[in-house]
C-alpha positions in Angstrom: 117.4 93.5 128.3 114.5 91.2 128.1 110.9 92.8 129.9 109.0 90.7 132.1 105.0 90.7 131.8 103.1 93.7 132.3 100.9 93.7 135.3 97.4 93.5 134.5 94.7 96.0 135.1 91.2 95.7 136.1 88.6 97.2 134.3 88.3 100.5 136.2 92.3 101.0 136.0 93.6 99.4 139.0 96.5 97.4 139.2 95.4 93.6 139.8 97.9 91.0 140.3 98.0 88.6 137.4 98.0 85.3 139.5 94.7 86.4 140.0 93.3 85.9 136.4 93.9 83.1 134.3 96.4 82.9 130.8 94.8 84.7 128.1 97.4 82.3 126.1 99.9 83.5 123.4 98.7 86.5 121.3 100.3 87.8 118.0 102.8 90.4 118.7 103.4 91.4 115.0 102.2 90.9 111.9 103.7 88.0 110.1 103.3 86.5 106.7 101.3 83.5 107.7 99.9 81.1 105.0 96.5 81.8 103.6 93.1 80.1 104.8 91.4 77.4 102.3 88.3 80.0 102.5 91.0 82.6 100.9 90.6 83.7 97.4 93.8 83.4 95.5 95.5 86.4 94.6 99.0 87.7 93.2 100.9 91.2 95.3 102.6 93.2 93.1 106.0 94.7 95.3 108.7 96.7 93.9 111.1 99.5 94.4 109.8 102.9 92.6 111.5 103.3 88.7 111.3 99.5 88.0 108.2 100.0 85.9 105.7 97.6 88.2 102.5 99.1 86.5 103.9 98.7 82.9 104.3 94.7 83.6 101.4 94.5 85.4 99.5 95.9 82.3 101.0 93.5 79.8 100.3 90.7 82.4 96.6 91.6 82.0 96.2 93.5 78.6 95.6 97.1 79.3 96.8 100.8 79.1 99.2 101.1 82.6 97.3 104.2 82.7 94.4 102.6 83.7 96.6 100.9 86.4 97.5 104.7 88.3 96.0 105.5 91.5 96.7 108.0 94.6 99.9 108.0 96.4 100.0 105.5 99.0 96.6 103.3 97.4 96.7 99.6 97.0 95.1 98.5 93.5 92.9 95.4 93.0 92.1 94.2 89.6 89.5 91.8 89.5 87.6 89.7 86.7 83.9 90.6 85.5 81.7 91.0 82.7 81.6 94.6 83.0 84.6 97.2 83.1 84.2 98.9 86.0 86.4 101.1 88.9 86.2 102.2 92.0 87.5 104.1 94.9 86.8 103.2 98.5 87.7 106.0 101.2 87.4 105.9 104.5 85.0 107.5 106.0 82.6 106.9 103.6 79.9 103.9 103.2 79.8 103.2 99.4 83.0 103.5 96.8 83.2 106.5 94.7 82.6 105.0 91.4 84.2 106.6 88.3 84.7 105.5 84.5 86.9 102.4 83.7 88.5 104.0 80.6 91.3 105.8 80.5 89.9 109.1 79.7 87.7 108.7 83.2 88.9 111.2 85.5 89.0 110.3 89.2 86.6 112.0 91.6 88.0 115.0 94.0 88.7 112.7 97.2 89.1 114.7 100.4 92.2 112.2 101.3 93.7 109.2 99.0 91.7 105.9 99.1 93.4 102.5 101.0 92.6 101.0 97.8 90.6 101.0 94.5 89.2 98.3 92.7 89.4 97.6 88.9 87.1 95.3 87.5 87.3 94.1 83.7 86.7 91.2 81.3 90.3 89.4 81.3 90.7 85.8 81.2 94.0 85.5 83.0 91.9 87.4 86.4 89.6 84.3 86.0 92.6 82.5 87.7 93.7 85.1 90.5 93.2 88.6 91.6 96.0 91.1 90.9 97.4 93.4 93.3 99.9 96.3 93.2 101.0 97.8 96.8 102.6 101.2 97.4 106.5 101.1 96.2 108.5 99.5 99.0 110.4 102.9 100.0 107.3 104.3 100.3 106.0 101.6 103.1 107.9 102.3 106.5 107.3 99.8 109.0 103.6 99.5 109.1 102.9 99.8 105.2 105.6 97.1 105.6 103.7 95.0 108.0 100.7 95.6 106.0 102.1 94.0 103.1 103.3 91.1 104.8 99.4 90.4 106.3 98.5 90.6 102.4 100.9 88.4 101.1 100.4 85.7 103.5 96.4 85.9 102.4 97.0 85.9 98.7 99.6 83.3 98.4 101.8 84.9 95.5 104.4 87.6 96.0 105.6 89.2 92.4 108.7 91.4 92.7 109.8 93.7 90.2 112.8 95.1 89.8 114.8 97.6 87.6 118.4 95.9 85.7 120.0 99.2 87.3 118.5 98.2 90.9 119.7 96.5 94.1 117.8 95.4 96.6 117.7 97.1 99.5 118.0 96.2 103.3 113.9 96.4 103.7 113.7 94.9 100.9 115.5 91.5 101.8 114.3 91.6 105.7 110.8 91.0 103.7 111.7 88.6 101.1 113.2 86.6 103.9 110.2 86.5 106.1 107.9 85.7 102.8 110.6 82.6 102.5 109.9 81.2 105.5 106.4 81.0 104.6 104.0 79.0 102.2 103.9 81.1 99.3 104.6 81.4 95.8 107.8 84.6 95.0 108.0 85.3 91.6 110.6 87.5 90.0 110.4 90.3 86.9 113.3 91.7 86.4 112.8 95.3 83.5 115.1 97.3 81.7 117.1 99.9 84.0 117.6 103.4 82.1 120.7 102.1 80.4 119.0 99.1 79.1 120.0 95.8 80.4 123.6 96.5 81.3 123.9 94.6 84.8 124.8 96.3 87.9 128.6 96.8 88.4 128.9 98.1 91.7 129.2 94.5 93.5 125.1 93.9 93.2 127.2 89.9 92.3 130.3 89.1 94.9 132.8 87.3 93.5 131.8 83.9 94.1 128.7 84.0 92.2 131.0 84.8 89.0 131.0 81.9 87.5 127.0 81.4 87.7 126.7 84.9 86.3 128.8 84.3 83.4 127.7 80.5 82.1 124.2 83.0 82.1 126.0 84.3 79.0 126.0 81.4 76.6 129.0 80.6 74.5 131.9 82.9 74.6 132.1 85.4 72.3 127.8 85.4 72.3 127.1 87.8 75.5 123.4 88.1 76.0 123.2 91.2 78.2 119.9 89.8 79.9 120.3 86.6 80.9 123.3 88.2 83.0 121.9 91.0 84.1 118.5 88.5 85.5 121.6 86.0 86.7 123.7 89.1 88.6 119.9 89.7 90.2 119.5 86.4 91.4 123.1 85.9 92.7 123.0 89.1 94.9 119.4 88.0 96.4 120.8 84.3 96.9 123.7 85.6 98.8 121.4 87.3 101.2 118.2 85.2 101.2 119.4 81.7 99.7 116.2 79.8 100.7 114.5 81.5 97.6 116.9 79.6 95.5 113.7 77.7 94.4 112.3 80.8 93.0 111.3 81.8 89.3 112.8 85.0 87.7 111.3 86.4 84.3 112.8 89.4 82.4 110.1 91.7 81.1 111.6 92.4 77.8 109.2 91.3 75.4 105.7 89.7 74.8 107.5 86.0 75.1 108.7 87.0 78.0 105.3 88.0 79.5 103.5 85.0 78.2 106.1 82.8 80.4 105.1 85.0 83.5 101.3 84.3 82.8 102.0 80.5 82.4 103.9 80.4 85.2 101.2 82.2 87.1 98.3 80.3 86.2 100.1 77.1 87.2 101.0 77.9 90.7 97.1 79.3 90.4 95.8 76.0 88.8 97.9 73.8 92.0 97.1 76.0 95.0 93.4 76.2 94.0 93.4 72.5 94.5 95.1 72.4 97.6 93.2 75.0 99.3 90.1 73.5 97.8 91.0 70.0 99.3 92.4 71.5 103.1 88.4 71.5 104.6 86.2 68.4 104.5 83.0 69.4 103.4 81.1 68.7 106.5 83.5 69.2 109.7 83.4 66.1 112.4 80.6 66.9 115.4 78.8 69.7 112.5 75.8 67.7 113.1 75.9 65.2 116.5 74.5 65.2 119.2 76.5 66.6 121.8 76.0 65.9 125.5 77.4 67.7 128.7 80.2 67.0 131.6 78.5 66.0 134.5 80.0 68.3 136.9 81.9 71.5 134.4 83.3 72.8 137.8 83.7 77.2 138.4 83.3 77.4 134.5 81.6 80.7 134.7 84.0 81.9 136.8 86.9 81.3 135.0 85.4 82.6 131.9 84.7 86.0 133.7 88.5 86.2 134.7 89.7 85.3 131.8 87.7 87.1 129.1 89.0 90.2 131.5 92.6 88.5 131.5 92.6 88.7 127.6 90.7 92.5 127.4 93.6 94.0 129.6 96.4 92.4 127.9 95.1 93.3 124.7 94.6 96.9 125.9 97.9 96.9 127.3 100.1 96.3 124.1 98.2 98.3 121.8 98.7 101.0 124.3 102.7 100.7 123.8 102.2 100.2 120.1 100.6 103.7 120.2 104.0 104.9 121.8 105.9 103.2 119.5 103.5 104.9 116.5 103.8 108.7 118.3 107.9 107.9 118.6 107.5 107.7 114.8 105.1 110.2 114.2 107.6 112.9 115.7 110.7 111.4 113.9 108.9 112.0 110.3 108.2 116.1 111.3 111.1 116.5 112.7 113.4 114.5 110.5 111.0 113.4 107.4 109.0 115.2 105.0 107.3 117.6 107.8 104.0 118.1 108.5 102.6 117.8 105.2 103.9 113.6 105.8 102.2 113.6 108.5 98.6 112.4 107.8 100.0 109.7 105.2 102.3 108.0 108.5 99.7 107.8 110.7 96.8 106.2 108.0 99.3 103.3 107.8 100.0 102.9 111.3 96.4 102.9 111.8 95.9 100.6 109.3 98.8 98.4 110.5 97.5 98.7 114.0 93.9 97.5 113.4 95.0 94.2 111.6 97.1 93.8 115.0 94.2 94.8 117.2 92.2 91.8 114.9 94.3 89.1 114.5 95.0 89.5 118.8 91.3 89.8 119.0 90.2 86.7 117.5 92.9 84.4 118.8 91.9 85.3 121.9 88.4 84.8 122.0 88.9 81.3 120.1 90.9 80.5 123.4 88.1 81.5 125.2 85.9 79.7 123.3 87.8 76.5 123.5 88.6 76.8 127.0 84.7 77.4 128.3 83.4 74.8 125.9 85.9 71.9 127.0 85.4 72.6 130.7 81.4 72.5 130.2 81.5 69.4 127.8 84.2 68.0 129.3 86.6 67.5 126.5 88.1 69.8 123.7 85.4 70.1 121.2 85.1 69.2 117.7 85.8 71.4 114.7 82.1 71.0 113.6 80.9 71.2 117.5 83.0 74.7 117.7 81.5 76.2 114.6 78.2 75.5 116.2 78.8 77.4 119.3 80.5 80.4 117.2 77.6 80.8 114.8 74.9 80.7 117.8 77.2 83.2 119.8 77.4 85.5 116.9 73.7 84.9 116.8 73.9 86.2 120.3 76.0 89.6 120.1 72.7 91.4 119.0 71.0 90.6 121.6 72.8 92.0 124.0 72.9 96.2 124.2 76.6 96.4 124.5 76.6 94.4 121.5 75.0 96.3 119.0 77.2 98.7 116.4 80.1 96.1 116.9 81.2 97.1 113.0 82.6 100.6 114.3 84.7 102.2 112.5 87.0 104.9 114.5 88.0 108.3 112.6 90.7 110.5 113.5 88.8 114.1 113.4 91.5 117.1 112.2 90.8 118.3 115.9 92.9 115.5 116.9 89.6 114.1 118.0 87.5 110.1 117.1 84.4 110.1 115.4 82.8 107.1 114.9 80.7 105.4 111.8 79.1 102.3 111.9 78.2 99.5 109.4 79.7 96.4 107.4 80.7 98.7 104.0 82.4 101.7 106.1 84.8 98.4 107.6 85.1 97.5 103.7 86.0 101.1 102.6 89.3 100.6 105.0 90.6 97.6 103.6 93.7 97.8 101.3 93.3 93.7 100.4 89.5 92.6 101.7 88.5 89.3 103.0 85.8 86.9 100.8 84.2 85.9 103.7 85.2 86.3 108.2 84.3 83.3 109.7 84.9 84.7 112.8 83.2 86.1 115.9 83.7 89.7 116.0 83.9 92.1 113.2 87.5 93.9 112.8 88.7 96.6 114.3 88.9 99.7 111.8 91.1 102.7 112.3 91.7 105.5 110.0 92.2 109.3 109.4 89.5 111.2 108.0 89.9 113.8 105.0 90.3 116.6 107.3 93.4 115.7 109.0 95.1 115.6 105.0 93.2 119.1 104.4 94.4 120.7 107.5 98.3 119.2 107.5 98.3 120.2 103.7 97.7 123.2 103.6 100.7 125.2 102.1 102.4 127.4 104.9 101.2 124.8 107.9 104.1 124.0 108.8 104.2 124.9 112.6 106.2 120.9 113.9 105.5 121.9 117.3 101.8 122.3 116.3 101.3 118.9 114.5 103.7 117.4 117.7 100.9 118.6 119.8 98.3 117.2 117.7 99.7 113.8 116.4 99.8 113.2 120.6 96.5 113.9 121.3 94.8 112.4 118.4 96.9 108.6 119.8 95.9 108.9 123.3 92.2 109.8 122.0 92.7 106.5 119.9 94.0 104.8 123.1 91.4 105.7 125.1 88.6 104.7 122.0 90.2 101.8 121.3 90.2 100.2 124.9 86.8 100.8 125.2 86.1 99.0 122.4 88.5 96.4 123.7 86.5 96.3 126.7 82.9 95.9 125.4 84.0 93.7 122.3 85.5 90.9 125.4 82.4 91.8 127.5 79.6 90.8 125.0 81.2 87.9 124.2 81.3 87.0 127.7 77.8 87.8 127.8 76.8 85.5 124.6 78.8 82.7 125.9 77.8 82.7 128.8 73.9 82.4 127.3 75.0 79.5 125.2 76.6 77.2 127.2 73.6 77.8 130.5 71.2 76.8 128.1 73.4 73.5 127.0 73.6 72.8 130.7 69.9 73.9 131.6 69.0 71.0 128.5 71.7 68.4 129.0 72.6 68.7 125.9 73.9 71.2 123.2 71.4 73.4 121.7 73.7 75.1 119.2 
């Protein structure tokens, strides 16, 4: 049955009817795979099902031991391009990465919990092109490594699957490719030797109508060549499920020819979208440096952006409140019905991590509505690209000056006593990113959520296994990250109210735009 809005609630908790404050306008609900910004470096996710031997292509895509490619359980991997070899760690909870040798002798240092990702820096010529990712394997995600993934993908423009010959996709597996299909970007194929070798799937992986493609795979009769089919039998069964992939390019990793195609054909979707991307912003934005006058009479402007900076903070508030339901719902199915207890820090550091991209992404849509809808009443039209980077750089300019303002990059730490700690700063926000941003562009710094080392120490430790115990706990610890998280919600919408408000009384003290 379909729900109809939530009523809205003033700052001090009261219910407040919502004819009272203004449309905060439409707000990202999930986490889709969007198509990535020019400003975007380009970069290739690694996805896969565990057994297919991801690391072991991903090596021979960029010359190394695929030792050198293992990390934690649940850790993202970025390999990068430099001079020097280098790798690093980056935990949560801390400010700088925990830097150890990028050999594969180095040992990794003693980490309290697993990293969201570490970074792998060295001197190959293909990472000149891209930046290579490998993600957890897909039945390792659950929904929010799953949403996760699909906020990465849409960034980095190029999704590489790998699969085992003695694989099928799964249900998860498809529901993604299909939303990555609907989207600009690039889906790649590598299909690897199962543990029989190449021998196709014969439990119905290709129905019978995709036969005949399957077996003109095979070359002349009499010449079977067992991977060709067992790459064709792949593509079938994904094309009966997802058939607007049909464009898609599939490799088989079975030999260094086969993994020189797969670099080719990497560094020419690389060599095109770098050019698109490059070519999608003009290099100076209309209105970036006109003068810009004021309406004559901007009406209640100040007014309505008081009701709806609030509009936007309480419905923000509001539907991260019932994703934390939806999180503690899950929380309780994996003790109860998943690994136990000792799962349980590893679920929630993904939902976290899932939930602050959400918390972002419905952050800074709304506040670019703000934005727009306070600067066209007060200069009487909608502004100018140029014009509205103006007024975002001189609000961000702003923020500090303000006292609610200050310590804005926040990170929030789930405590082992189910409590929040916070720590401040630009490189703890870093430390929680599985796929970091090049550059933000916008207003307000992300929202950062994670669990600190204790909660892995304390849920870990052999014999605690009391589910009514970490029941207890995994509750608490949500509503205290409800109750830190609105308040952040609440000062973030405030002190931009605050800084607005600042910029656009001095452009109508002066007539004109100061910005």
């Amino acid at each position: 049955m379909q729900q109809g809005p939530l009523p809205s609630l003033d700052s001090s908790g009261d219910m407040a009817s919502s004819a009272d404050l203004p449309s905060c306008g439409p707000l990202p609900t999930e986490l889709e795979v969007s198509g990535p910004r020019a400003d975007e470096p380009l970069g290739v996710v690694a996805v896969g099902p565990a057994g297919a031997d991801r690391r072991a292509v991903l090596a021979t895509l960029v010359g190394l031991d695929p030792v050198m490619l293992t990390v934690p359980a649940g850790s993202w991997l970025v390999v990068r391009h430099a001079k020097v070899p280098t790798r690093a760690a980056f935990v949560p909870g801390y400010r700088q990465p925990h830097s150890y040798g990028a050999d594969r002798d180095a040992a990794g240092p003693a980490l309290a919990r697993p990293p969201r990702r570490v970074e792998l820096s060295v001197p190959e010529p293909l990472l000149r092109h891209f930046t290579l990712l490998d993600t957890p394997d897909t039945g390792a995600l659950g929904v929010a490594g799953v949403r996760v993934l699909r906020d990465a993908v849409g960034r980095a423009g190029a999704l590489l699957f790998v699969i085992a010959a003695d694989q099928a996709f799964t249900a998860q597996e498809l529901n993604l490719l299909a939303e990555v299909a609907a989207a600009p970007v690039e889906v790649v194929f590598a299909v690897t030797a199962g543990t029989a070798g190449w021998a196709p799937l014969t439990d119905g992986a290709a129905t019978d109508d995709t036969g005949a493609s399957v077996a003109s795979a095979a070359g002349r009769a009499g010449e079977v060549d067992p991977v060709a089919v067992t790459v064709e039998a792949h593509r079938a069964a994904l094309l009966a499920a997802v058939p607007a992939l049909a464009g898609a390019r599939w490799f088989p990793a079975d030999g260094p020819e086969a993994a020189a195609d797969l670099r080719r054909a990497l560094v020419g979707w690389s060599a095109t979208e770098g050019l698109q991307r490059a070519s999608a912003e003009p290099p100076v934005f209309p209105g970036q440096h006109d003068r810009v006058t004021v309406a004559a009479d901007p009406g209640d402007w100040s007014e309505r952006l008081d009701r709806r900076t609030r509009s936007c903070s309480q419905r923000i508030r509001q539907h991260l409140a019932l994703e934390l339901a939806n999180i503690h719902l899950r929380a309780v199915q994996e003790i109860v019905f998943g690994v136990g207890c000792a799962g349980l820090p590893d679920l929630l550091d993904r939902e976290m991590a899932a939930l602050s991209l959400l918390a972002t992404a419905q952050c800074d849509q709304a506040v670019r509505g703000i934005v727009s809808d306070a600067t066209a009443q007060v200069l009487g039209a909608a502004p100018a690209e140029g014009v509205r980077r103006r007024i975002v750089t001189a609000v961000q300019y702003g923020l500090a000056d303000h006292r609610a303002g200050r310590d804005l990059d926040r990170v929030l730490l789930v405590t082992s006593t189910a409590g929040v700690a916070g720590l401040t700063g630009t490189e703890a926000i870093d430390a929680l990113a599985g796929y970091p941003t090049a550059t933000r562009d916008e207003m307000l710094p992300p929202v950062a959520v994670a669990l600190s080392g204790g909660c892995w120490q304390q849920w870990r430790t052999p014999g605690n296994d009391n589910h009514s115990a970490a029941r207890a706990w995994s509750q608490r610890a949500l509503r205290e990250v409800e109750l830190e998280l609105s308040r952040e919600i609440s000062r973030r919408f405030e002190v931009i109210r605050l800084s607005l408000h600042g910029v656009l009384s001095d452009a109508l003290d002066h007539g004109i735009l100061l910005a």
